[in-house]
C-alpha positions in Angstrom: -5.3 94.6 101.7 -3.5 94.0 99.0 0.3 92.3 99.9 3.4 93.6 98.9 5.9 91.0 97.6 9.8 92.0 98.2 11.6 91.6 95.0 14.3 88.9 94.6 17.6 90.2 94.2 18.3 90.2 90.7 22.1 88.7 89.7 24.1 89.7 86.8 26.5 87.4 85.2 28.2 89.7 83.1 28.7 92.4 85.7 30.3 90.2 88.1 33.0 88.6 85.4 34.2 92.0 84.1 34.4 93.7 88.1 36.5 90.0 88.3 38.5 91.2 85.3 39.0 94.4 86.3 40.5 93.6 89.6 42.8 91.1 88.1 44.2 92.9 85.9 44.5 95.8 89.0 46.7 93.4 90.8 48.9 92.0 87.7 49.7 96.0 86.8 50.3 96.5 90.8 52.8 92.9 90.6 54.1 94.1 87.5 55.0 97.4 89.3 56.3 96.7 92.1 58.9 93.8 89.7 60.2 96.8 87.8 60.8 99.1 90.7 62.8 96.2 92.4 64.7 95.9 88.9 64.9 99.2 89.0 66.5 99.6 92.7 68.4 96.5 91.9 69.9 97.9 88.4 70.8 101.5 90.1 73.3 99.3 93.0 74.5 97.3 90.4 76.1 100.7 88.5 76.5 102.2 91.9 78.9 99.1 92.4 80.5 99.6 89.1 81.0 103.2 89.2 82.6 103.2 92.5 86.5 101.9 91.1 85.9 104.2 88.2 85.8 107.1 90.1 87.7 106.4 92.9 90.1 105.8 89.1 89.6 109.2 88.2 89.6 110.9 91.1 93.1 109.5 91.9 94.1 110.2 88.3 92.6 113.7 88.8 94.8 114.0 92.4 98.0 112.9 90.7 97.9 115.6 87.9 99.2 113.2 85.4 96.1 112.7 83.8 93.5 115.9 82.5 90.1 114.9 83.9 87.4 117.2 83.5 85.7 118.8 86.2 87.4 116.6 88.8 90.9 117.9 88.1 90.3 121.1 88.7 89.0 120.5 91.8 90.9 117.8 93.3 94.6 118.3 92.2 96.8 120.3 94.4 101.0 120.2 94.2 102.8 118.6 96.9 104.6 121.0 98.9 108.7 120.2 100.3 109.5 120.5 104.0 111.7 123.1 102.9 112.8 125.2 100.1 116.8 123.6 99.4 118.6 125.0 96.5 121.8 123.8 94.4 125.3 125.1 94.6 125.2 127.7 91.5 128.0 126.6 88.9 128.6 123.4 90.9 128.4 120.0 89.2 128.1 116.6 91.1 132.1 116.0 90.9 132.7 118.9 92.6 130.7 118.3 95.3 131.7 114.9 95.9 135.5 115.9 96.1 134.8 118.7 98.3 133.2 115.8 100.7 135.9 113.8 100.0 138.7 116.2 101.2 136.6 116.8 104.4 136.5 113.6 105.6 137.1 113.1 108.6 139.4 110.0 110.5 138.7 108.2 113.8 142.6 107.0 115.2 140.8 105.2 117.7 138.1 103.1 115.4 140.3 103.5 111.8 136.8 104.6 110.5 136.1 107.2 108.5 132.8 109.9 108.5 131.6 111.7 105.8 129.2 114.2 106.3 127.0 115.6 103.2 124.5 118.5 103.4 121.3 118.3 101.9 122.7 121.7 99.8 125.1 119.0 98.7 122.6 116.3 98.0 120.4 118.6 96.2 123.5 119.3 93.9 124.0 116.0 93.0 120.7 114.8 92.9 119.3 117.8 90.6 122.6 117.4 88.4 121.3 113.6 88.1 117.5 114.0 87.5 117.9 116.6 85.0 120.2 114.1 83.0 118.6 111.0 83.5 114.9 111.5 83.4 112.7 109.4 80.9 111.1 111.1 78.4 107.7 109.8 79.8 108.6 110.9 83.7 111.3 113.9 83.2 112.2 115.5 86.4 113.1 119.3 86.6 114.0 121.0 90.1 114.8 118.5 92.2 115.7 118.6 95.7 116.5 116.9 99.0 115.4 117.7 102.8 116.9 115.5 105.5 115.3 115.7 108.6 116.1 113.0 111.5 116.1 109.5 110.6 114.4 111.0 107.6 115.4 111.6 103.5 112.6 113.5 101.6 112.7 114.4 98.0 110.7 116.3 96.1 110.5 117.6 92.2 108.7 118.4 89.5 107.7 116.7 86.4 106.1 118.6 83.2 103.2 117.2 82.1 100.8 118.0 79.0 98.6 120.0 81.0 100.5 121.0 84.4 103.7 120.6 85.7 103.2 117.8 88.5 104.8 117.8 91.7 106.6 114.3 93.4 107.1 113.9 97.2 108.9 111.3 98.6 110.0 110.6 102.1 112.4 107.5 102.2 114.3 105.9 105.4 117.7 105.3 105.0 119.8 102.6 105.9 122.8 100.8 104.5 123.4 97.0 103.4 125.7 95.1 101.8 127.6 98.4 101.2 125.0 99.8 99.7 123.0 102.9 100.4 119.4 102.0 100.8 116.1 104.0 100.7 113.0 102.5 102.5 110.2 104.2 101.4 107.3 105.9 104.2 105.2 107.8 101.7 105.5 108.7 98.2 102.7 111.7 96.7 102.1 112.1 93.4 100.2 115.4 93.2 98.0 115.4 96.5 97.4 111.9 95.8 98.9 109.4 98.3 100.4 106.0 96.7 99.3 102.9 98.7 102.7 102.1 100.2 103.1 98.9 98.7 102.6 100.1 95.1 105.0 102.9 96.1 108.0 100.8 97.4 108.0 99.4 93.3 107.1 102.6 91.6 109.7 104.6 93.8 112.8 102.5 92.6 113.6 105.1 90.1 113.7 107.7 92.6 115.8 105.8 95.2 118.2 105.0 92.0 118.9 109.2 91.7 119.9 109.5 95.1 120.9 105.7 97.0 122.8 104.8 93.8 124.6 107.8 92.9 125.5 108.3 96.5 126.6 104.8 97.1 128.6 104.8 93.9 130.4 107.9 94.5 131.0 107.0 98.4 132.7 103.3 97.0 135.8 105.7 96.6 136.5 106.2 99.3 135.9 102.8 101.5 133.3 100.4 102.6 129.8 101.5 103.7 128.8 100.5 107.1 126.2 103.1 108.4 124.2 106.0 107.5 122.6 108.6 109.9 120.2 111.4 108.7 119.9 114.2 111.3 118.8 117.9 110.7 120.5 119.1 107.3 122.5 116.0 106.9 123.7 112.8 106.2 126.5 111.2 108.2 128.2 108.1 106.4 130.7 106.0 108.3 132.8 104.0 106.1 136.1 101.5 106.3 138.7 103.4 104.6 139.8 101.8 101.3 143.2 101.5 102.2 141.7 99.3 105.2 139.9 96.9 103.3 142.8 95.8 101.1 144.6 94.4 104.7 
């Protein structure tokens, strides 16, 4: 019988350095890959990160109405709306409505004080009157008006812009000092946007000026501050008469 050898296995150099190669290289492309989706992931937070203040920029911007931003504008601004609807004495300027409060004081025998009482009709007179006079040229007021509401002053008007006439709301606590009328602010909106309140309490200066200084100027007539109440429709201002102070 005639014996059948098995073969050796034959081995091929070549073949095994290039299936070497080609898996090499599979696993630097797969390396490679996986480095530029993690650049990738990592380079889309990075401008996630940066766009957030932009936006939450323009979106405020958009809210206030002071500034035309496509798209968002449109959709985010909305006009602050007053309490209530107050409107001016016709033919009525400030003067006359501070002498008309002036003749209606009114005298306490008993405590020699003296309380003047001013309706937000009144206040909206005056503070109109001053607004439409003393607006800047970059943040004019037109229509201005007060609603006092207990422990509560709130002002509201409107200020052209390029684009839309803006609305401002502001809702101030008043409270007297050193003679002096003053206006704490609670909330100030520009638009529908809410100011943080500590950015409002220095950007709402020039609207405490139309109606603490005014007031507190006009009010030095007659005597020294000492109090202020807001209730429903009014202030109440308790003062030393003039003639007092001079003792």
């Amino acid at each position: 019988m005639t014996r059948l050898d098995t073969p050796a296995p034959t081995t091929d150099p070549v073949g095994r350095k290039e299936l070497k190669e080609v898996i090499r290289r599979e696993l630097f492309f797969e390396v490679f890959r996986r480095k530029i989706l993690g650049c990738a992931g990592y380079l889309l937070v990075v401008i996630i990160i940066i766009s957030i203040p932009s936006i939450y920029i323009a979106a405020s911007a958009a809210k206030s109405g002071f500034v035309n931003v496509p798209l968002l504008s449109s959709w985010l601004y909305k006009p602050s709306v007053p309490t209530r609807v107050v409107r001016p004495y016709v033919g009525t300027t400030a003067e006359d409505v501070m002498a008309s409060v002036g003749r209606h004081a009114k005298y306490d025998i008993h405590t020699g004080l003296v309380t003047v009482i001013i309706s937000e009709t009144e206040l909206t007179t005056i503070v109109a009157e001053t607004a439409k006079n003393g607006g800047s040229k970059g943040f004019p007021l037109q229509d201005a008006q007060v609603v006092i509401e207990p422990r509560m002053v709130e002002l509201f008007a409107v200020s052209p812009q390029d684009k839309r006439d803006t609305t401002v709301l502001a809702r101030f606590t008043p409270s007297v000092s050193g003679g002096k009328i003053g206006l704490e602010v609670r909330e100030l909106f520009v638009g529908n946007y809410g100011v943080p309140t500590s950015i409002a309490q220095l950007g709402a200066s020039y609207l405490t000026s139309i109606v603490a200084s005014k007031l507190s100027n006009d009010l030095s007539s007659v005597g020294t501050l000492l109090n202020i109440e807001a209730d429903i429709g009014e202030l109440r201002v308790t003062m030393t008469p003039r003639q007092n102070t001079k003792k």
